[in-house]
N, C-alpha and C positions, 0 to 999 in steps of 0.2 A: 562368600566373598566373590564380586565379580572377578574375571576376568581380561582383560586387555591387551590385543593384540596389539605392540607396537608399532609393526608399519603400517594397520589397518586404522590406528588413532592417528598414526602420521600422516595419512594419503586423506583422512578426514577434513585434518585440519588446512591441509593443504587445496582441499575444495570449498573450503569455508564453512565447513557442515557440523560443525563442533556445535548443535544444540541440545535444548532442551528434551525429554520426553515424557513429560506426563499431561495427562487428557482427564478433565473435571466435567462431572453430566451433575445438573443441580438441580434441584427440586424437582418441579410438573406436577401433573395431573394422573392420579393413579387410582379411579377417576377424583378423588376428590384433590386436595392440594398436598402435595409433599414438600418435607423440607430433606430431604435424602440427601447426599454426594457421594457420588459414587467416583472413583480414579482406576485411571492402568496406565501400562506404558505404550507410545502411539511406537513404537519401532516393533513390536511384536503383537501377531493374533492371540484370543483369551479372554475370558471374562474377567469384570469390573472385580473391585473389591471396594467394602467401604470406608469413608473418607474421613466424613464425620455428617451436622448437619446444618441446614442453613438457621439463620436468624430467628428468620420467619417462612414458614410453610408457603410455599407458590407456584405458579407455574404461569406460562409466558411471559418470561420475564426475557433480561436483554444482560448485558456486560463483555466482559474480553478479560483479557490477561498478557501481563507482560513475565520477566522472566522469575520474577518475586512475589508479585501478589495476583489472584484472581478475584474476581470482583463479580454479585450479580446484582442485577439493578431491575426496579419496578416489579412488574407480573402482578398477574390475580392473588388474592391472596382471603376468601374467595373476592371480594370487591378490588377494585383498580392500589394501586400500592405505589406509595416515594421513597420503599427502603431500599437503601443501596446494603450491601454487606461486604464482607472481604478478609479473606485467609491468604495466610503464608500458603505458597502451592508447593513447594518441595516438602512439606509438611503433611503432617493428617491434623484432624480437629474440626471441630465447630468453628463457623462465621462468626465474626464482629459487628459490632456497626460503623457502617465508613462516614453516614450523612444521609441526605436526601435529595430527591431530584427534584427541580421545579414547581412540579407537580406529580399526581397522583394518577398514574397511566400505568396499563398492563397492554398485551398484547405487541411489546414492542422489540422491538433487536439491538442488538450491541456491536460496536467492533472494536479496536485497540491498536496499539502499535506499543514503541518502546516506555512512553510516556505519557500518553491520555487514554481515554473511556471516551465515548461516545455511544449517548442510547440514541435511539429515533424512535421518532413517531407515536404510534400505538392509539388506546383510548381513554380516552379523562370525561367519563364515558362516551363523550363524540369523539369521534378522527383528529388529529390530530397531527400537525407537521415539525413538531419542537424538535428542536437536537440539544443537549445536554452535555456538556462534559466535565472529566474531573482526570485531575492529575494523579497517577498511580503512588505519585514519591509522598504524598500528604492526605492524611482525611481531613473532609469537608462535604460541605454541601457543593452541588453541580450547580453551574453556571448555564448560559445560555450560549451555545454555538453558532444557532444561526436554525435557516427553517429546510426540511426537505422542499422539494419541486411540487409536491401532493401532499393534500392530507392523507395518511396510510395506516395502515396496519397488518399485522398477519406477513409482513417483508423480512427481507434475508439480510444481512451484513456480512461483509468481507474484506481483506483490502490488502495493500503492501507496507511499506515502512512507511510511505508518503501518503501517500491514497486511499482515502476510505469510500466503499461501493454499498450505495442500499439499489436491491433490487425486487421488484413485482410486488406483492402486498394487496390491498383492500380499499378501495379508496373511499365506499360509502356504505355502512351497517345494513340503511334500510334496503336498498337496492342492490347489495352485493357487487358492487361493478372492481371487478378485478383488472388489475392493471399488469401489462408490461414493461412498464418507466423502468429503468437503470440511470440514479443519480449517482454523481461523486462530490465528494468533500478532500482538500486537504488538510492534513492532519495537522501541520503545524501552525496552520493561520483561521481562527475562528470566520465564519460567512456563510452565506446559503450556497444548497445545494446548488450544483452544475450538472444538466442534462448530457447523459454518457451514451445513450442509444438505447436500443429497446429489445426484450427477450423474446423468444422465437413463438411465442402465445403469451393472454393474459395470463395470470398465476399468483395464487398466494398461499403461502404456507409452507414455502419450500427448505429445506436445509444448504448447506452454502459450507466451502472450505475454499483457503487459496493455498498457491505460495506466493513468493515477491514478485513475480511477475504473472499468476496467470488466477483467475476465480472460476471455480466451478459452483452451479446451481443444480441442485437435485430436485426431484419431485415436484410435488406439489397438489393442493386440493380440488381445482377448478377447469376441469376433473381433474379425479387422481391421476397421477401419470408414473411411470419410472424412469424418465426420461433426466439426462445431465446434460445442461448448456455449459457452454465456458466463454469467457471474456478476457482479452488480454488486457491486463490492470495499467498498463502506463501508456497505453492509444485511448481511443475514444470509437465506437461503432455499436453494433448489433450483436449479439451473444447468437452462437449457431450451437447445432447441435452435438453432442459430442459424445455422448457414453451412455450406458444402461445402468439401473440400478436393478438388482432383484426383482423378481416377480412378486407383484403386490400393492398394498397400500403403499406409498411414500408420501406422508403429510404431515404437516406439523412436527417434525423433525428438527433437531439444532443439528449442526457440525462444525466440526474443527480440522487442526491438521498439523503437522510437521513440517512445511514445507515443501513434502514429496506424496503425500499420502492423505488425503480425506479419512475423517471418520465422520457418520450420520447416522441420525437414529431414526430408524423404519417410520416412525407414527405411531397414529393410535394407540390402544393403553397395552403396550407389548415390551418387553427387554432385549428384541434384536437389533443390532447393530452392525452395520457393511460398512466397508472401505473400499476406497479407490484410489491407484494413485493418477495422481496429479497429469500427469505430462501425455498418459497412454489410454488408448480409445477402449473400448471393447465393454464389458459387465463386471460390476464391482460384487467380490466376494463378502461372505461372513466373517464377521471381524470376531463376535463376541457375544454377554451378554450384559445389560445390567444386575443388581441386585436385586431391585426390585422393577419388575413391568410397569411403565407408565406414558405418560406422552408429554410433549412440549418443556420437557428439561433444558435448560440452558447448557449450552456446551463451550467449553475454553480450553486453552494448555499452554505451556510454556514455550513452544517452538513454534508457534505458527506460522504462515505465510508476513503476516503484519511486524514479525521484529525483525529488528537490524543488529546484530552480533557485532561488537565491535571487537575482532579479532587479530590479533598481531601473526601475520601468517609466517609459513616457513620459504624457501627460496626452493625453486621448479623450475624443472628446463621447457615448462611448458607453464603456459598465461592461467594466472588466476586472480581475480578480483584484487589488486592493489599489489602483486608483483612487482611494480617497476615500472609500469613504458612510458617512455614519454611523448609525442605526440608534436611536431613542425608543420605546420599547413600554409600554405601557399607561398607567396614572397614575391622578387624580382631580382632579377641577373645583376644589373645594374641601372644606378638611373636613365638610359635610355634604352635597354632591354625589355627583354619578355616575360611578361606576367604568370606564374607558374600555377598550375593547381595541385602540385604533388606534396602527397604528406608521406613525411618520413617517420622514422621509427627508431628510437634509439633504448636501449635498456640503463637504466639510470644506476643500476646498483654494479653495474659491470663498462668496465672502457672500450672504447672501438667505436666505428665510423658506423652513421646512419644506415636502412635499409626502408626499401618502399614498403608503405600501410596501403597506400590506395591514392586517392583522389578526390579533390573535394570537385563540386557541383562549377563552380564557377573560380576560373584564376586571376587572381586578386594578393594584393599584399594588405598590408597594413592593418593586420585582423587582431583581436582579440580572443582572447578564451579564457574556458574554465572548465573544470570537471568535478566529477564524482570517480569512485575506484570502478564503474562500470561502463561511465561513457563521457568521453571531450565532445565539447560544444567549441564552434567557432562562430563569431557574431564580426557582421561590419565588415571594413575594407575600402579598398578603393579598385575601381580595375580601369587599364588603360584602353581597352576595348571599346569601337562605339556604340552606345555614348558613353564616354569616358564622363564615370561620374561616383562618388561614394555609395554604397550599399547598404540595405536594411536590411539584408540574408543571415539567416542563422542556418546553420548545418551543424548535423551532429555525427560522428563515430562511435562504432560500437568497441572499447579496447578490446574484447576475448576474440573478436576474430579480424583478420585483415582485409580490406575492401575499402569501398568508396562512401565519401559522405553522402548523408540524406538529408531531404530539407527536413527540416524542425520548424521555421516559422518565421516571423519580421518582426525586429525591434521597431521602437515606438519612432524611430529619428535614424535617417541613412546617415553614415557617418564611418570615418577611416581614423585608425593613431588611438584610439581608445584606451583606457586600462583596464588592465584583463588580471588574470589568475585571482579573483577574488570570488568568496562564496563556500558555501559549505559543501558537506555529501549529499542535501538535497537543492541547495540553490544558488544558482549561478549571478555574479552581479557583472555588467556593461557599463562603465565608466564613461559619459561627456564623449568627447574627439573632436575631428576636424567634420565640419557641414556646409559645403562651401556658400558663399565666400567666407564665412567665419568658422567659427568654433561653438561649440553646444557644452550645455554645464548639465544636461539632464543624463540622468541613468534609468537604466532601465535593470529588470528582476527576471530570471525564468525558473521554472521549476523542472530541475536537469532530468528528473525520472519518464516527464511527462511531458510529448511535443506539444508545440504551442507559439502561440506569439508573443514576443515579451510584456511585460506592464511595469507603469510608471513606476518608481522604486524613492524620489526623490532627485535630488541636486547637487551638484558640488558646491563647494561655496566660491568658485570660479569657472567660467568655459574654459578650456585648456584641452591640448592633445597630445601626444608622444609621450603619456607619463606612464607611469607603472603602479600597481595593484598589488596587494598580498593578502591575507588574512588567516583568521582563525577559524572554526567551526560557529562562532561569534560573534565576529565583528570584522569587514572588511575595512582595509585602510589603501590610498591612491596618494599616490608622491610624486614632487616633478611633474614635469613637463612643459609645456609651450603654451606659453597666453596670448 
């Protein structure tokens, strides 16, 4: 029977770390095809034990996993394969059948979040840029996503709650021309990939772990290397270099994680296993072994970087993800006063008078906002300054620490009086307002995890400004105001 330390579960939950830990390695190539599953726990070093087995015997294949089911999708099987499968993960046992993917491709990658599957790419025997997904809460056949930026294969998958990353891969059989592309998708809105920046050499075949905010890339075959790039998941740029892996092969490897901690498998037809964590530079140890030695198993677990915990936290004299704060940015003294940029800070679940967060970028009133439990967005305004005129500035705050706003990007329409607080934990909405000489009925959309410039989102069904916004995780609703 386990044990549990009380105020070690307490100070857990109060960092928002109350997840999952089991880690599923599926099939591969041993060398011929396995249908194997092998489990352990990712919070402690140790070898595998067995799980149960897949459907069908395979290796490069693609899938993810949220906190209930694991899922693996396509691979060799030995020809190209459309079986998706899928087991309860706090479970042992044999795979199911969940459906099939569009088509019939191996060589391809998976990633996940709270809600969907997304394979990519692979071969149907040519190259291939498909992206596929399927909802975790139902079985079914996959649907069409949208297309990578390349046709690829042999690429890595990662991402956060919002954001899904394919990166390096194969772009042609006959010629081998390995790429460095870093694409992203978001996770909640189907569409083609979006170019993210580029990895520190071509590469394919590498292994990959996030947490919510950062992706590492391991290895790889073109040559082999032990090298670890990392990417910060909610910017957009170039992947630099970052860590070592073990000496040796590192190819054809899957990985997963915890949040805090990578696991990946060496390559080639072998049952070792390293870890790294996430956040810290230097060479990743022995984690473990599999079962049985093999290559290109798929890898998933219940904790990874890609889910979002929706946890009811406890109260701290210090800031954690959805704490309390509330967040005041800019204003005016009085109608013929001074335009302020000061944001103040007040704790919502406790009484007493503001104190300074920082400062935004530019002092202005009549702004808007919205957030997430990790970061306020302020959109629009007006400033008296010249030229005295409405503004298209979005700027965002980080709640965990205190400082000054950063830009984030430009709504579609300069504009002051807007409605604001509406939008969920990943998306911000900007209500109409005032656009001189008139008023504006368009809104505009952002996606709070990730800077950017807003996009068209629709209309109101009047121009109007001074009104007010609310919503659900759901559905935003705007009342009032001035026509």
């Amino acid at each position: 029977m386990a044990v549990w330390k009380i105020k070690e579960r307490n100070e857990l939950v109060r960092a928002n770390e109350i997840r999952g830990d089991r880690q599923l390695h599926m099939g591969g190539g041993a060398p011929g095809n396995s249908d194997v599953v092998d489990f352990a726990n990712m919070t402690s070093t140790g070898d595998f034990s067995d799980f149960g087995n897949l459907s069908v015997a395979r290796s490069l294949a693609g899938g993810g996993a949220n906190q209930t089911r694991s899922l693996c999708t396509g691979g060799q099987a030995p020809g190209v394969s459309n079986v998706m499968d899928y087991v309860q993960i706090k479970s042992t046992g044999n795979f199911g059948d969940f459906g099939d993917l569009t088509d019939q491709r191996g060589y391809v990658a998976g990633m996940s979040n709270d809600l969907r599957q997304i394979t990519t790419g692979g071969l149907d025997p040519s190259h291939s840029n498909i992206m596929d997904v399927v909802s975790f809460a139902s079985t079914g056949n996959a649907v069409d996503f949208g297309n990578l930026t390349n046709v690829n294969a042999l690429h890595t998958n990662s991402g956060s709650p919002t954001r899904g990353i394919n990166a390096g891969g194969v772009h042609n059989p006959g010629s081998v021309t390995n790429l460095n592309i870093i694409d992203f998708i978001t996770f909640a809105s189907n569409g083609n990939a979006t170019d993210f920046g580029d990895l520190t050499a071509t590469q394919r075949s590498q292994s990959s772990f996030s947490s919510k905010t950062r992706m590492c890339i391991a290895g790889g075959q073109a040559p082999g290397t032990t090298k670890i790039e990392k990417i910060e998941i909610a910017t957009t740029g170039n992947a630099t270099d970052f860590a070592d892996a073990l000496a040796g092969t590192t190819e054809n490897g899957r990985g997963t994680s915890n949040n805090k901690r990578g696991v990946f498998q060496k390559g080639a037809v072998q049952n070792v296993l390293e870890t790294k964590n996430i956040f810290d530079s230097g060479t990743a140890v022995d984690f473990g072994d599999l079962t049985v030695a093999r290559t290109t198993s798929h890898a998933a677990s219940d904790c990874h970087g890609g889910l979002e915990l929706e946890i009811v936290q406890r109260p701290s004299v210090t800031y954690m993800p959805g704490s309390g704060r509330g967040l005041l940015g800019g204003g005016k003294t009085n109608p013929a006063g001074t335009n302020q940029n000061a944001v103040q800070m007040i704790h919502i679940q406790t009484l007493g008078n503001t104190s300074d967060f920082g400062d935004l970028t530019i002092a202005s009133y009549g702004r808007s906002g919205c957030a997430s439990r990790t970061r306020g967005v302020f959109g629009g305004g007006y400033k008296d300054a010249s030229p005295a005129d409405e503004i298209n500035v979005i700027e965002s705050i980080e709640f965990a620490s205190q400082g000054n706003a950063a830009d984030f990007g430009d709504s579609t329409v300069a504009r002051a009086f807007s409605g604001g607080n509406a939008g969920s934990q990943t998306r911000g909405i900007i209500g109409a307002g005032g656009n001189a000489p008139g008023l504006s009925d368009v809104i505009d959309y952002i996606t709070i995890a990730s800077a950017g410039n807003a996009t068209d989102f629709g209309n109101l069904g009047a121009a109007r400004s001074q009104f007010s916004g609310s919503g659900s995780p759901t559905r935003g609703v705007f009342f009032g105001g001035l026509e």
